[in-house]
N, C-alpha and C positions, 0 to 999 in steps of 0.2 A: 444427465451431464449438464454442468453449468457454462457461460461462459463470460468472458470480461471481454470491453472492449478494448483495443490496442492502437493505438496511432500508428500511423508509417513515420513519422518526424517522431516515434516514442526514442530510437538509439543518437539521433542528431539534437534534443530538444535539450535547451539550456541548463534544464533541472538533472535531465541523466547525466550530464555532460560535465555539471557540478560535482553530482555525487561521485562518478568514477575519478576523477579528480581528487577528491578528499580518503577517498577506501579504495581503488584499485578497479581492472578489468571487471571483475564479477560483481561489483556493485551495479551494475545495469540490470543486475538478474534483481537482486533484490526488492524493489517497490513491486516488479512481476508476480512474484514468488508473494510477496503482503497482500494483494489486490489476489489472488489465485484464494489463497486461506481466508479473506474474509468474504468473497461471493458465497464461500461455503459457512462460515462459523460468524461471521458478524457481518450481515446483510445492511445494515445502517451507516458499515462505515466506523462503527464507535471502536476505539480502543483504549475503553474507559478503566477499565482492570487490568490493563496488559502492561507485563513491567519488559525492561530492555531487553532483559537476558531472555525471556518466549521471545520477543519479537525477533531476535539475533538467530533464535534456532527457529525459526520458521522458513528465514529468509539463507538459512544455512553460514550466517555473518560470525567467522571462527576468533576477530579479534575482540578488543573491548564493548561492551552492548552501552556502554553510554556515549561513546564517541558513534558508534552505529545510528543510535536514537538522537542525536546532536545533528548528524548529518541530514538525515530524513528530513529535521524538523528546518533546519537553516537551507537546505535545498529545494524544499517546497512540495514534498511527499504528505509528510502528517503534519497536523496541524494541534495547537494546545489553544484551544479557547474559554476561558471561563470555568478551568479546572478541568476540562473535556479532554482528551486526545482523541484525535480522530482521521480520519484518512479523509487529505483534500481532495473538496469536487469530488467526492466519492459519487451523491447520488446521482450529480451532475453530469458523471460518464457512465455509469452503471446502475442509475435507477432505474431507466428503461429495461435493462437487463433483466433485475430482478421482478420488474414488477410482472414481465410478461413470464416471468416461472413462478409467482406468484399465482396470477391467473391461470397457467395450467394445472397447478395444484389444486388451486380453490374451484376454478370454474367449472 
């Protein structure tokens, strides 16, 4: 079993506070739900090949996947660097995570 970490300021903090604002109640679940699928499929954070519409059905997001992908990206979820997408601060809050299920695997 894997795990992510979670803030307690994660339902109060300005970026969820944004997105529910822009998509609605259930959009708090959303970055949850991105950050849950890539502890497990994209350990780096990258979501280098991932078009809107996966990332809409990952995050169970039933309206438009470019307005979905718009919000992440202007809320301060995923970030677009240099052609990259990728999930902000990823390793920054969950490198620790992964590294130490890394060393239980390898060690």
């Amino acid at each position: 079993m894997n795990w992510i970490r979670l803030s307690s300021e994660y339902p109060r903090h300005r970026k969820t506070l944004r997105l529910v604002r822009r998509l609605g109640p259930l959009a708090a679940l959303y970055p949850i739900w991105l950050w849950l699928w890539a502890v497990e499929q994209s350990p780096d954070g990258s979501l280098r090949d991932m078009e809107p519409a996966e990332v809409a059905q990952i995050v169970g997001h039933t309206g438009d996947p470019a307005e979905l992908w718009a919000a992440l990206v202007e809320c301060g979820f995923v970030e677009e660097v240099d052609g990259e997408r990728r999930l902000r601060s990823w390793m920054q809050h969950t490198g620790g995570v992964i590294a130490r299920r890394k060393a239980r695997t390898f060690g």
